[in-house]
C-alpha atoms as a printed R data frame, in Angstrom:
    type eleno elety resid chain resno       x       y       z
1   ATOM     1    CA   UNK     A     1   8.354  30.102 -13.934
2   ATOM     2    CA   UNK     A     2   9.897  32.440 -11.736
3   ATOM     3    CA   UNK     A     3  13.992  32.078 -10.903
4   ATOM     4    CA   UNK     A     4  13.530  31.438  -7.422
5   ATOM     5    CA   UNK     A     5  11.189  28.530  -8.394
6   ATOM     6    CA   UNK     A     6  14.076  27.322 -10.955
7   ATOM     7    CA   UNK     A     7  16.719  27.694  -8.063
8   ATOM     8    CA   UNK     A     8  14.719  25.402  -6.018
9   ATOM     9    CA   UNK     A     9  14.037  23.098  -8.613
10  ATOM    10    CA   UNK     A    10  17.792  22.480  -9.495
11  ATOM    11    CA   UNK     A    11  18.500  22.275  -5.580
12  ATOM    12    CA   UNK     A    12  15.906  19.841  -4.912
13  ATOM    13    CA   UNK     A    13  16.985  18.288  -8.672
14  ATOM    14    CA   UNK     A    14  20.846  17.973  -6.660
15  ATOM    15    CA   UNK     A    15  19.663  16.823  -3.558
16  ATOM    16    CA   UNK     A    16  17.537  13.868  -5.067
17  ATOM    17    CA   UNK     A    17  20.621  12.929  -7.583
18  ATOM    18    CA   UNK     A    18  23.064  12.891  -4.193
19  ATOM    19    CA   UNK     A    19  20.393  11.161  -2.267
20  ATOM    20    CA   UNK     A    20  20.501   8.478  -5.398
21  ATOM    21    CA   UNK     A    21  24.197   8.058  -5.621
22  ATOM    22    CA   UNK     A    22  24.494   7.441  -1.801
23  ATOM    23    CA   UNK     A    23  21.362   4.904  -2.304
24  ATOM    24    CA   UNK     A    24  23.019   3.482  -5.340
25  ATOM    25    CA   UNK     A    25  26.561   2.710  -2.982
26  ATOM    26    CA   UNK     A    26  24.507   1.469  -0.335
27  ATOM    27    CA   UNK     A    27  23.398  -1.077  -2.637
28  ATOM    28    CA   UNK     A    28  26.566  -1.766  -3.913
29  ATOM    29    CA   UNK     A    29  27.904  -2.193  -0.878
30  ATOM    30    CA   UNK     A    30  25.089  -4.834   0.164
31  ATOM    31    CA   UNK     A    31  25.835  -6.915  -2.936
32  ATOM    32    CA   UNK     A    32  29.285  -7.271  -2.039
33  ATOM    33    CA   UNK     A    33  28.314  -8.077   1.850
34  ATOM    34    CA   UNK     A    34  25.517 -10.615   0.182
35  ATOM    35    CA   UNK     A    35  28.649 -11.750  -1.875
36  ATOM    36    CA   UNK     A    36  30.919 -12.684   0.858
37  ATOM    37    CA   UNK     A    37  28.168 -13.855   2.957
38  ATOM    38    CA   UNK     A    38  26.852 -16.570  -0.462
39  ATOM    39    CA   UNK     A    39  31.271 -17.538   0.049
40  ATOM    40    CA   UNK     A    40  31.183 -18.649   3.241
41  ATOM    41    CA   UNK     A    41  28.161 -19.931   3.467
42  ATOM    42    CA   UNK     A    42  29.491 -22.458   0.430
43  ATOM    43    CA   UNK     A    43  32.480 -22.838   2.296
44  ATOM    44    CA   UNK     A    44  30.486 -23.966   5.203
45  ATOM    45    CA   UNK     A    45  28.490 -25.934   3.176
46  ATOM    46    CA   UNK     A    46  31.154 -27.323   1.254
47  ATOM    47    CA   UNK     A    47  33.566 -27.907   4.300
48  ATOM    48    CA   UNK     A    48  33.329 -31.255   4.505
49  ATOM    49    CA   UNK     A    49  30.455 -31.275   7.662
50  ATOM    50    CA   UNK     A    50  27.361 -33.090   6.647
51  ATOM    51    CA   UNK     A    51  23.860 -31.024   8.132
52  ATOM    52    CA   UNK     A    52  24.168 -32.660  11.932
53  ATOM    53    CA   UNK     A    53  27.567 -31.745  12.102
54  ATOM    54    CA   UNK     A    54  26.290 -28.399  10.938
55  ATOM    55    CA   UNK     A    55  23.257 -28.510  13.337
56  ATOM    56    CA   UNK     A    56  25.967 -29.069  16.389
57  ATOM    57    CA   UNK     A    57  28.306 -26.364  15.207
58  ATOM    58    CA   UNK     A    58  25.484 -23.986  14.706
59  ATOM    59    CA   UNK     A    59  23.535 -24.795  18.603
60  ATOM    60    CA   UNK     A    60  27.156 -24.538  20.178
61  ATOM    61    CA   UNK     A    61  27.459 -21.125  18.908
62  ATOM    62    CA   UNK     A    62  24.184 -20.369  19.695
63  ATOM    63    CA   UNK     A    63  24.888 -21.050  23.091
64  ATOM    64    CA   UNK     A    64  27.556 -19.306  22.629
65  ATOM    65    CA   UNK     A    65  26.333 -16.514  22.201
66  ATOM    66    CA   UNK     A    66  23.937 -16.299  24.765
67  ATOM    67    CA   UNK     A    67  26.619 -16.585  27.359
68  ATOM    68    CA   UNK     A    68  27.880 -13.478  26.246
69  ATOM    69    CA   UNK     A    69  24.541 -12.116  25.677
70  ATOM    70    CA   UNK     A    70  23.444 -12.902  29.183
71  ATOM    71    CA   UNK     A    71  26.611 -11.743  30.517
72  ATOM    72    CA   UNK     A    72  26.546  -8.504  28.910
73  ATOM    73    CA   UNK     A    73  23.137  -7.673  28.374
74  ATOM    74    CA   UNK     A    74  22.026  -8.663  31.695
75  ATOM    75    CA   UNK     A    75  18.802  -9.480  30.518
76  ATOM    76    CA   UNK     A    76  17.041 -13.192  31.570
77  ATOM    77    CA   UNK     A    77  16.206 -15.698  28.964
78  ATOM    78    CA   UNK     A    78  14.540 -13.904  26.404
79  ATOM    79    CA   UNK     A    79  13.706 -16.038  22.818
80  ATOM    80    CA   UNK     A    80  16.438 -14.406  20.793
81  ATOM    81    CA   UNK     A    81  18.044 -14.987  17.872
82  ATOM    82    CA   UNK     A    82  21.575 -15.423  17.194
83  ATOM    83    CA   UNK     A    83  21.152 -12.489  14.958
84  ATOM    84    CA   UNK     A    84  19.302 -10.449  17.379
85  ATOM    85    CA   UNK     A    85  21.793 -11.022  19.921
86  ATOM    86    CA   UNK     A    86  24.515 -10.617  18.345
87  ATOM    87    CA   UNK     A    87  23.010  -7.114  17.665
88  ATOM    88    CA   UNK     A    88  22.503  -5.834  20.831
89  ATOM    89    CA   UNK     A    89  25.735  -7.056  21.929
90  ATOM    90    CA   UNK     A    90  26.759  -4.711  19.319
91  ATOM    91    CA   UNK     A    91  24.397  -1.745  19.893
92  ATOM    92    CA   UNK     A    92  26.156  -2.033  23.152
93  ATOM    93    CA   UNK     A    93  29.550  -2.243  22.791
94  ATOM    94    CA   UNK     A    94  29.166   1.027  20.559
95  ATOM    95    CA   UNK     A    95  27.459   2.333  23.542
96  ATOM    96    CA   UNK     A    96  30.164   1.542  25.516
97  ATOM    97    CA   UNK     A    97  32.845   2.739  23.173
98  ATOM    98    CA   UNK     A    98  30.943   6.461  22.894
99  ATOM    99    CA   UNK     A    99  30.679   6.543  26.546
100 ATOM   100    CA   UNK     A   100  34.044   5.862  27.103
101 ATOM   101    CA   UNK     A   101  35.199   8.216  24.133
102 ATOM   102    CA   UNK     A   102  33.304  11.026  26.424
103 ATOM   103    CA   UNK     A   103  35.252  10.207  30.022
104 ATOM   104    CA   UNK     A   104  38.163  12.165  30.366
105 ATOM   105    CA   UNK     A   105  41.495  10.136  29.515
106 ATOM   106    CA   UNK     A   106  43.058  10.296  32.730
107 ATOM   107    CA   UNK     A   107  40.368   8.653  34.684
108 ATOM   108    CA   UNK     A   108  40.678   6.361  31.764
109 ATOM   109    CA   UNK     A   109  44.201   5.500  32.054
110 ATOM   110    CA   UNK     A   110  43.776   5.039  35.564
111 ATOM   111    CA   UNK     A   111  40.936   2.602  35.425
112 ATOM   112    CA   UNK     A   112  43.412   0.869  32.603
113 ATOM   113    CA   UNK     A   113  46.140   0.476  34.801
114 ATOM   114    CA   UNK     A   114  44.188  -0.760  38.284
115 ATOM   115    CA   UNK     A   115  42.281  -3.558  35.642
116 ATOM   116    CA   UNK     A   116  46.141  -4.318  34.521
117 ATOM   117    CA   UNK     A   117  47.776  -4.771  37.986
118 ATOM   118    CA   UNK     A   118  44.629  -6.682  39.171
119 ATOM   119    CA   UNK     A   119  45.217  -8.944  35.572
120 ATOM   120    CA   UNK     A   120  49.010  -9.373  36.798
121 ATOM   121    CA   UNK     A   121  47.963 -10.161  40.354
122 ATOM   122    CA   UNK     A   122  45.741 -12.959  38.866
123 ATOM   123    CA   UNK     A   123  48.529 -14.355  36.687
124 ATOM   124    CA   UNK     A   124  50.508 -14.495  40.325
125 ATOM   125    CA   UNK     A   125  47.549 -15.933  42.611
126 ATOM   126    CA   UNK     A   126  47.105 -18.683  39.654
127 ATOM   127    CA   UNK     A   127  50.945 -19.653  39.300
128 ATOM   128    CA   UNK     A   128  51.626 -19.659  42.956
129 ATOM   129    CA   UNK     A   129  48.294 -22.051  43.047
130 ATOM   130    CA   UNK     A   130  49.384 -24.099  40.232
131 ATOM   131    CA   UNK     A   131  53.204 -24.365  42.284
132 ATOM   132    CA   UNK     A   132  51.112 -25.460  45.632
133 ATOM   133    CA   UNK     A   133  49.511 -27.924  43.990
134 ATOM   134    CA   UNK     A   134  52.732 -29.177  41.875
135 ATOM   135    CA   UNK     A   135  53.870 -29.257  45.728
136 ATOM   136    CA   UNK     A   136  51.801 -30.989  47.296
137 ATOM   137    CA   UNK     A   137  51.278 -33.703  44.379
138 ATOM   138    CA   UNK     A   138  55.486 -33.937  45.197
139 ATOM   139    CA   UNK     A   139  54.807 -34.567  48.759
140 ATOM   140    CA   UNK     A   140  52.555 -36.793  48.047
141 ATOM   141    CA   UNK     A   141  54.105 -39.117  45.903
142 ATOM   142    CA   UNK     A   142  57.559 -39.013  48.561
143 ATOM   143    CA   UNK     A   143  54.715 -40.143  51.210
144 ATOM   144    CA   UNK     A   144  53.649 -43.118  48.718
145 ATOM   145    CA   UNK     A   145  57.637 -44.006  48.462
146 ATOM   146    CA   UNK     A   146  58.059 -43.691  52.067
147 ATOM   147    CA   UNK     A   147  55.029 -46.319  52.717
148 ATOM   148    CA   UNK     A   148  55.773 -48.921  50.363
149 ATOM   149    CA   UNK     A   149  57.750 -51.526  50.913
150 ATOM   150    CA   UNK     A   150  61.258 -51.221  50.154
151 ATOM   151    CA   UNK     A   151  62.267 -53.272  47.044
152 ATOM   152    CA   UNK     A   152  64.522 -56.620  47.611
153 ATOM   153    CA   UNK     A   153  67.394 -56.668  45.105
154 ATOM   154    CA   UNK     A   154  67.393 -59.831  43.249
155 ATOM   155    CA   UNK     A   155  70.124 -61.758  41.187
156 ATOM   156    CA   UNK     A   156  73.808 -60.695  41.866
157 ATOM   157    CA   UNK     A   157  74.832 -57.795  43.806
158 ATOM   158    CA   UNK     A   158  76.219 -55.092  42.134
159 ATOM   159    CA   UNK     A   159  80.147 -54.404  41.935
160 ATOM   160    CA   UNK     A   160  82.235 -51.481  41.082
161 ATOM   161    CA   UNK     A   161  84.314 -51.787  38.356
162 ATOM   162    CA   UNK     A   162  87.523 -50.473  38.072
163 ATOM   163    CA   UNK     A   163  88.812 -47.578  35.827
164 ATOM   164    CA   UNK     A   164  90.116 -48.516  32.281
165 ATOM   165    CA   UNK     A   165  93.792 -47.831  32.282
166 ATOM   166    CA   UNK     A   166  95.001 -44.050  30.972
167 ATOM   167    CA   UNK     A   167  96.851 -43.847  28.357
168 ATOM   168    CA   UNK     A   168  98.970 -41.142  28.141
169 ATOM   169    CA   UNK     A   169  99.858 -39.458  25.011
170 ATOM   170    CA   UNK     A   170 103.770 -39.206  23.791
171 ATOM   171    CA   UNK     A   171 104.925 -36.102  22.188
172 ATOM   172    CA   UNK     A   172 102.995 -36.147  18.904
173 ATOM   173    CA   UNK     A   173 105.596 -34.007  17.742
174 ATOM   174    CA   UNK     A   174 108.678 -36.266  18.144
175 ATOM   175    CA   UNK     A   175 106.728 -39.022  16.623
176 ATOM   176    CA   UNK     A   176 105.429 -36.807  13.738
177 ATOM   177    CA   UNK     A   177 109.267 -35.857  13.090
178 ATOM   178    CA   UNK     A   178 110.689 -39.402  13.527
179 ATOM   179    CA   UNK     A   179 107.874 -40.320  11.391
180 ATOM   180    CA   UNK     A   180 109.476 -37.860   8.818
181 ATOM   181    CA   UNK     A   181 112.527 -38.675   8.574
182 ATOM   182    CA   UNK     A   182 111.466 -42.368   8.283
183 ATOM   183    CA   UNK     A   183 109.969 -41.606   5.426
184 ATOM   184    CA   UNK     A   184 112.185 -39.669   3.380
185 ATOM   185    CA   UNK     A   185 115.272 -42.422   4.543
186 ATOM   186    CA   UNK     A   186 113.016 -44.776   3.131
187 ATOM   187    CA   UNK     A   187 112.032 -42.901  -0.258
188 ATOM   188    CA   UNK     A   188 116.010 -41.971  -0.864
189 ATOM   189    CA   UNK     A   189 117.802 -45.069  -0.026
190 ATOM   190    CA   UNK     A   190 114.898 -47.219  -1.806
């Protein structure tokens, strides 16, 4: 054997063994994915929801899903699964993310701050609806007040009472002292 045919050898020999250890991580890393996937999947089992309750949970995300799928995707009812949506939804928000890594930051600030003031404006159109509509369920009900008939009092009429007498505080002090002295007249001459 020649040395170039050694050199080779040991490269391809180094390339295999780091091609191995990456394989050998990958793995790893899919037993502890499998791992935490076995968890939850006894915790869903184990939750407390018999299979129909399961069944429900699992079609409403479904649907779910393919709100979000349709909405972003674009694409018309195509038989999909969860999975497979949930993928592409994926594939494309990393699409997204690259694309917008790319634009310059600027433009992106900019876009940022007009989908912010059109967020706030939102927030106002919705609270100044929500106050019309407080409004006008106000007006309403004074209308209903106005139209009924006004309420005979019955039993005996009301009458004012009159204010409790004041009574107006003497000097605490004076008192206090008489108090006193009272006291010590009455402990020395006992």
């Amino acid at each position: 054997m020649t040395v170039q045919a050694v050199k080779t050898d040991q490269k391809d020999v180094r390339i295999l063994s780091k091609h191995q250890t990456s394989l050998q991580e990958a793995i790893n890393s899919e037993k502890i994915k499998t791992q935490c996937l076995n968890l939850s999947m006894s915790d869903f089992l184990f939750s407390g929801y018999n299979s129909e309750q399961q069944k429900l949970i699992l079609n409403d995300l479904h649907e779910t899903i393919t709100e979000v799928y349709r909405d972003t995707i674009r694409k018309s009812d195509t038989p999909l699964s969860s999975l497979q949506m949930l993928y592409e939804i994926e594939a494309k928000m990393v699409d997204l993310l690259e694309f917008l890594q790319t634009l310059p930051e600027d433009e992106v600030k900019e876009v940022k701050q007009a989908k912010e003031a059109e967020q706030r404006q939102q927030i106002k159109e919705e609270k100044k609806n929500q106050q019309r509509i407080y409004q006008e369920e106000r007006i309403q009900k004074a209308l209903e007040r106005a139209k009924a008939e006004p309420k005979k009092q019955t039993g005996r009429r009301l009458v004012t009472r009159s204010q409790p007498p004041v009574i107006h505080k003497s000097d605490d002090k004076k008192n206090d002292a008489e108090a006193r002295e009272a006291k010590e007249l009455a402990f020395l001459f006992e």
